[in-house]
C-alpha positions as CSV (number, residue, x, y, z in Angstrom):
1,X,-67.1,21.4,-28.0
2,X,-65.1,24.7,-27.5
3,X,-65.6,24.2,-23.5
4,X,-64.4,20.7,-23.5
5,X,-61.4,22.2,-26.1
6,X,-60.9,24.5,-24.0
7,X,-60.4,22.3,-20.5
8,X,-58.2,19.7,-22.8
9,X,-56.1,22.3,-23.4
10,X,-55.8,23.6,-19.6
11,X,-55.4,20.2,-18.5
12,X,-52.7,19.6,-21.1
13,X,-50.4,22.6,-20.0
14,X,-51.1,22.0,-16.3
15,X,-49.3,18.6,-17.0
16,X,-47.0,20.1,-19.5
17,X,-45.7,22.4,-16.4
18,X,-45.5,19.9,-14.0
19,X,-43.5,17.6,-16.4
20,X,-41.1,20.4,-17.2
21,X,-40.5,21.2,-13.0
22,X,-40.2,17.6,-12.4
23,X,-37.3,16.9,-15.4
24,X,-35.8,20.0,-13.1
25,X,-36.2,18.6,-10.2
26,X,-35.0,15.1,-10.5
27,X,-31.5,15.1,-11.3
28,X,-31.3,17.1,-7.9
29,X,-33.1,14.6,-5.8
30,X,-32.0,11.8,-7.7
31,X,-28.7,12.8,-6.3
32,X,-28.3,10.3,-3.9
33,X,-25.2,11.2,-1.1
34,X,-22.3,9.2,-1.9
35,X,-21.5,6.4,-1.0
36,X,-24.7,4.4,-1.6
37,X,-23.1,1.6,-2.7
38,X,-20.8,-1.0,-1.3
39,X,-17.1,0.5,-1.7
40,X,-14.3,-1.9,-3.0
41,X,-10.4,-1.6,-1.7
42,X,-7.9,-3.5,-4.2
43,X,-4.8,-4.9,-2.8
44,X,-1.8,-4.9,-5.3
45,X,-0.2,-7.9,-3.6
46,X,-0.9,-11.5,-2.1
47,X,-3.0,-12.0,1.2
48,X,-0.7,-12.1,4.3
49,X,1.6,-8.8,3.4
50,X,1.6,-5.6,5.2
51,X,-0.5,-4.5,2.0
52,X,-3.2,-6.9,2.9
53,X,-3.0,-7.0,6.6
54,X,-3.6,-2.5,6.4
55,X,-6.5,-3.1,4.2
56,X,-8.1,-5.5,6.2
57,X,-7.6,-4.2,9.0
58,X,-8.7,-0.5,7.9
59,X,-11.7,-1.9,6.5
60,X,-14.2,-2.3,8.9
61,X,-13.5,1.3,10.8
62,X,-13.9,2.8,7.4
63,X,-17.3,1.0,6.5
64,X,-18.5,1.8,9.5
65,X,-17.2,5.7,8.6
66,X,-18.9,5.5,5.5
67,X,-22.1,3.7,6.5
68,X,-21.4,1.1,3.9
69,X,-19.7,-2.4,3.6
70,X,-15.9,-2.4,2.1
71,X,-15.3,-5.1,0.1
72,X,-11.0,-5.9,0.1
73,X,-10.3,-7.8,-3.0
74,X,-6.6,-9.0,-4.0
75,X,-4.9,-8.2,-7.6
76,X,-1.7,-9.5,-7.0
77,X,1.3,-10.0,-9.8
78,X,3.6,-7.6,-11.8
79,X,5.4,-6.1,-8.5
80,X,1.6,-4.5,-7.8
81,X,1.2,-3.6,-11.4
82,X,-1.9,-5.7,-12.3
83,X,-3.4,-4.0,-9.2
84,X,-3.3,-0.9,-10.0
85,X,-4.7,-1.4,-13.7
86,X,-7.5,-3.1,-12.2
87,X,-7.8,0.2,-10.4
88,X,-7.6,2.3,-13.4
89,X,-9.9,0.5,-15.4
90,X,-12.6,0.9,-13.0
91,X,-15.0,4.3,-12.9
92,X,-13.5,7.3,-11.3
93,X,-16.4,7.4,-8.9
94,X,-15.2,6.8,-5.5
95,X,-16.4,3.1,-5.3
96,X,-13.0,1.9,-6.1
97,X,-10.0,2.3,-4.4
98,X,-6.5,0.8,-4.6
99,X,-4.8,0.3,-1.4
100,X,-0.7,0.6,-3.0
101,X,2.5,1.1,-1.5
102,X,6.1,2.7,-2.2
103,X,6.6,-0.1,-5.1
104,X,4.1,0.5,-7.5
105,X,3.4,3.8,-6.3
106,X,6.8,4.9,-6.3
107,X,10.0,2.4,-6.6
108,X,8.2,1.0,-10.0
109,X,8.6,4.8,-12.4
110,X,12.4,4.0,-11.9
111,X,12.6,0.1,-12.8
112,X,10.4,-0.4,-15.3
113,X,10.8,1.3,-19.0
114,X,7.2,0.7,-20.4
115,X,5.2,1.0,-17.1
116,X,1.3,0.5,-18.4
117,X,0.5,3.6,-16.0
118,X,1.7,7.2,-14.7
119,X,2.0,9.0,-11.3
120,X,-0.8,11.3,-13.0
121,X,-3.5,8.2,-13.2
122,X,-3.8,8.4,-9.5
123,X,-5.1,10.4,-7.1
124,X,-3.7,9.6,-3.3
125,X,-6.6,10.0,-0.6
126,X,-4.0,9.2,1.7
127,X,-0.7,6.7,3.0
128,X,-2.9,4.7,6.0
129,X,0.7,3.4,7.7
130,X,4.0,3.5,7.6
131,X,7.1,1.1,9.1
132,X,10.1,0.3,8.9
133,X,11.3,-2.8,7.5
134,X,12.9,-6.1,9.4
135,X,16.4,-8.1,8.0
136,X,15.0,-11.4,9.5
137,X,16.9,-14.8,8.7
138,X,15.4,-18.5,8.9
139,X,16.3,-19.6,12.4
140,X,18.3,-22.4,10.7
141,X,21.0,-19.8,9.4
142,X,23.5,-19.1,11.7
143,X,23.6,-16.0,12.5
144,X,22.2,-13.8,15.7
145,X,23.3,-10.4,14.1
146,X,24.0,-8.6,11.4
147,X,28.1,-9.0,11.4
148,X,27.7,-12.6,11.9
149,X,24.9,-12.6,8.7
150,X,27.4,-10.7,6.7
151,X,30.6,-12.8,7.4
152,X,29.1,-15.9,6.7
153,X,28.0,-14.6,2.9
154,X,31.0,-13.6,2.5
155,X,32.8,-16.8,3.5
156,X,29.9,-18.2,0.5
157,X,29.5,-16.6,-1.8
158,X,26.1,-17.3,-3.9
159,X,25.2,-20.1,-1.2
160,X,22.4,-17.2,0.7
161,X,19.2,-16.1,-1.2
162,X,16.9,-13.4,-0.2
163,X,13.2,-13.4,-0.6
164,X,11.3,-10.5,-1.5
165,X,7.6,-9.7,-2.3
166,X,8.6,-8.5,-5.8
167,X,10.5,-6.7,-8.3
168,X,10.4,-3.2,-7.3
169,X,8.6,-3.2,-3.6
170,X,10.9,-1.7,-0.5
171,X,11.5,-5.4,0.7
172,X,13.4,-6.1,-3.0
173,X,15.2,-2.4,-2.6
174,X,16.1,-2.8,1.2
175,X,17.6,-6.3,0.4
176,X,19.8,-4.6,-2.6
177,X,20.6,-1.7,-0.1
178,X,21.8,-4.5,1.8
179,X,24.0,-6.5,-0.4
180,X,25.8,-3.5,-1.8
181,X,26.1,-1.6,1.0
182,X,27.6,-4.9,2.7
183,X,29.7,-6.1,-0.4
184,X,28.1,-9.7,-0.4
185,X,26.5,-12.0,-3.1
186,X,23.0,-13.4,-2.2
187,X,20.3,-14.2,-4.3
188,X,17.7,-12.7,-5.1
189,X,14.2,-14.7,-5.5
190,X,10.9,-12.7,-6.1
191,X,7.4,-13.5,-5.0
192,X,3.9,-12.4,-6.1
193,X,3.6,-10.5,-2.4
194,X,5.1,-10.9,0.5
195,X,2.8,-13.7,2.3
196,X,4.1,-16.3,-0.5
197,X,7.7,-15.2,0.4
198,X,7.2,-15.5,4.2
199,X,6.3,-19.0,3.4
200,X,9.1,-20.1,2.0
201,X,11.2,-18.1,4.2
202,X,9.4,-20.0,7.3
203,X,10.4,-23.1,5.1
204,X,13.8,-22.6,4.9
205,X,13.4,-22.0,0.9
206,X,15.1,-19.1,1.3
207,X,17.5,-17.3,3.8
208,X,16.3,-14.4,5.0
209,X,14.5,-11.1,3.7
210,X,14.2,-7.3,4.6
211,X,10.4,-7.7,5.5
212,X,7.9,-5.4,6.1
213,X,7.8,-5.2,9.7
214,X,3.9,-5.5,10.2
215,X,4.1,-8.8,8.1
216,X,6.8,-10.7,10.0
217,X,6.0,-9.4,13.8
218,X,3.9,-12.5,14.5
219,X,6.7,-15.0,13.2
220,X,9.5,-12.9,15.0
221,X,7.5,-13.2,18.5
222,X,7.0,-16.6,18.1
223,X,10.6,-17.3,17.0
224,X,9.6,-18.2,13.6
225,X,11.7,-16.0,12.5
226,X,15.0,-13.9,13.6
227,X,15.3,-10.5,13.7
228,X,18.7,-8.8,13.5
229,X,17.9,-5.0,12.6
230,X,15.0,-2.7,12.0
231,X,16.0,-0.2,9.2
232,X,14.5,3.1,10.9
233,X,16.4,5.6,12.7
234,X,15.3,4.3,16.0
235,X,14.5,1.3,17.8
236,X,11.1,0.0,17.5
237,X,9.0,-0.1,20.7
238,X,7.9,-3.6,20.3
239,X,11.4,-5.2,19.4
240,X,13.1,-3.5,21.9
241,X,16.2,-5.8,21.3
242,X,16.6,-5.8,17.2
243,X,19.4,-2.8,16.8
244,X,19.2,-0.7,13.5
245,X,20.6,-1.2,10.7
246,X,22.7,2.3,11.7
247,X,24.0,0.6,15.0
248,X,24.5,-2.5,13.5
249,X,27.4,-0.5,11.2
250,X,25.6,0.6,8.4
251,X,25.2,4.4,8.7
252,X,23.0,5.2,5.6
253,X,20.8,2.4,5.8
254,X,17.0,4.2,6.6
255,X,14.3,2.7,5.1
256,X,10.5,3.3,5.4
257,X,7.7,1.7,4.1
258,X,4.6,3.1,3.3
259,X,1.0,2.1,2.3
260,X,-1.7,4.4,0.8
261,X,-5.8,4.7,-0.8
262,X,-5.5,5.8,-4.1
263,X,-8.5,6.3,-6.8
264,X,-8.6,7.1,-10.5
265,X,-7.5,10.4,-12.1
266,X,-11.0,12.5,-12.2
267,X,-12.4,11.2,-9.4
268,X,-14.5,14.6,-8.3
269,X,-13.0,16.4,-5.6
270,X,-15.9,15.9,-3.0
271,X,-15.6,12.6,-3.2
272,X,-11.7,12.2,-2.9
273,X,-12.4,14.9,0.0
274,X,-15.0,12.6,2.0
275,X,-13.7,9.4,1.4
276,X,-10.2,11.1,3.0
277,X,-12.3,12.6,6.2
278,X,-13.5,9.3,6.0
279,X,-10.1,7.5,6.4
280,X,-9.0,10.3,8.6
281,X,-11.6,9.6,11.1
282,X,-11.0,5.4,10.9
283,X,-7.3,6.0,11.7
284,X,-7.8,7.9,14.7
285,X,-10.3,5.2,16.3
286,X,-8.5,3.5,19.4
287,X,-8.6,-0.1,17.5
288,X,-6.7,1.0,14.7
289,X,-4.0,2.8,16.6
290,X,-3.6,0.1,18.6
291,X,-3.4,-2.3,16.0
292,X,-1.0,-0.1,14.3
293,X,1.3,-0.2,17.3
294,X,1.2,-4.1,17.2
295,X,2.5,-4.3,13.9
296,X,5.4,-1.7,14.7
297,X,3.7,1.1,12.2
298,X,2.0,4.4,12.9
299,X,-1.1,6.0,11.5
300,X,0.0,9.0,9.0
301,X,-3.3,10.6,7.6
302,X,-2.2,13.6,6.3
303,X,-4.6,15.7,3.1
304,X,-4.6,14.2,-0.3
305,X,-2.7,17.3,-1.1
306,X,0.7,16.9,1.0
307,X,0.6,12.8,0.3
308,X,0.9,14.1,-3.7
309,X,3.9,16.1,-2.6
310,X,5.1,13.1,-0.7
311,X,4.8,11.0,-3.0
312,X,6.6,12.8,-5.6
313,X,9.5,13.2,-3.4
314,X,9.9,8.9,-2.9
315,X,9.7,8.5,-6.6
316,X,13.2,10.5,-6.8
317,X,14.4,9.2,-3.8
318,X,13.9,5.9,-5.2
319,X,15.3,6.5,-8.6
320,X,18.6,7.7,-7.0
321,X,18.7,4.3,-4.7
322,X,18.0,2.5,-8.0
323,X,21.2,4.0,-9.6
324,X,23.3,3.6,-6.6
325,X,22.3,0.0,-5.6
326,X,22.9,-0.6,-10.1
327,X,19.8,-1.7,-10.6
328,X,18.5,-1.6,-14.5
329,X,15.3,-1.1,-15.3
330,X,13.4,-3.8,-17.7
């Protein structure tokens, strides 16, 4: 009886040990290397914007980066607001990413008085492209530049509207730039997202917008659409012929637009690190350089760091265009 006591007992804390190392061990092999999951991008506007088009277009280099599928879903509404709450009310675990811009990532602190989020509920990975934006008209209005655009508001006043992807985003602020810094009256009409806008645009709805250049290339090179200035500093490559809003008379008019990853505040730090490496990498591939270049942006890439720094910056930059083009926040 004692013997077989005594070989319970040794068989008992034999398993006992082994328990005790495996509840060590576990956690660290049940560690599995991020990501192991399918990752999800959500776009804070419509399908057919320069929002969507980046995503889309960014997503296959990066699954292929991360060795998983990316899954692009559209939140659009609110000027990107409903977006980014979707965003935010996911876990801050990496699997969920927001791919914003400079409206509700920047433009929106200065417009709206109970916005449901902060600068401080994001972290950036990094802005994936920037561009300039396009003044293109409906081919129906007559006008081949700026000058001629601008006389004929003047001559009626109220009769021109411009289109816009929302309250808020750079096409909404470039079209206010616009009207003040060229003393006319056009309307202003809203969309949920630039795709919905071009529509009606390409339908004569509407007049003419500041566009996002990636989302109206394809109408301007099939003559869809007119362009009559770009608002960078220079001329772009592949519109060799549109002026800038500087040569077409209109000396402080430089606009960039910008699109960016962003995840949840307390996302860990290794994970914000490898999804940017990640991103880095997928920008740098030949296909998305190239398609890039198509759409008239460029690749920026920099560290999660600077683009918080960046970022920062725009939001005042913004808030000062806000005051100076009078536009009240709701």
């Amino acid at each position: 009886m004692t013997r077989i006591s005594t070989k319970l007992r040794r068989c008992l804390g034999i398993f006992a040990a082994v328990a005790a190392f495996l509840s060590l061990a576990l956690p660290v092999n049940a560690a599995e290397p991020f990501p192991n999951k399918p990752v999800r991008i959500i776009v804070t506007a419509a399908p057919g914007g320069t929002t969507d088009i980046s995503a889309r277009a960014l997503s296959e280099a990066l699954g292929k980066e991360l060795k998983q599928s990316v899954i692009v879903e559209n939140k659009a509404g609110g000027a990107g607001i409903i977006g980014i709450q979707a965003l935010l009310s996911a876990p801050a675990d990496g699997y969920t990413m927001a791919m914003g811009n400079i409206g509700p990532n920047a433009i929106n602190y200065s417009l709206y008085k109970n916005l449901p989020y902060k600068m401080e509920d994001m972290e950036p990975i990094t802005i994936v492209i920037a561009n300039p934006n396009v003044l293109v008209v409906n081919p129906e209005v007559p006008a081949k530049t700026v000058a001629e655009l601008v006389a004929l508001a003047k001559a009626n006043p109220g009769k021109y509207s411009f289109a816009s992807s929302g309250r808020g985003q750079s096409i909404h602020m470039s079209g206010e730039l616009f009207k003040t810094q060229a003393g006319i009256d056009i309307i202003h009409v809203p969309y949920k997202g630039a795709g919905p806008a071009l529509a009606d645009l390409l339908a004569g709805q509407t007049s003419m917008m500041v566009d996002n250049l990636p989302s109206s290339m394809q109408y301007i090179k099939s003559g869809k659409l007119r362009a009559l200035a770009v608002t960078s500093k220079n001329r772009v490559a592949e519109l060799p012929d549109v002026p800038t809003m500087i040569q077409s008379g209109y000396p402080n008019f430089d606009v960039t637009a910008w699109f960016g990853l962003f995840v949840p505040a307390g996302t860990p730090k290794p994970i914000i690190d490898k999804l940017y490496v990640a991103v880095k990498k997928a920008l740098e591939t030949p296909e998305i350089k190239q398609r890039w270049k198509d759409l008239g942006g460029w690749a920026v890439g920099d560290t999660p760091a600077n683009t918080k720094i960046f970022i920062a910056a725009e939001k005042k930059k913004w808030e000062q265009v806000a005051q100076q083009a009078k536009i009240e926040a709701e």
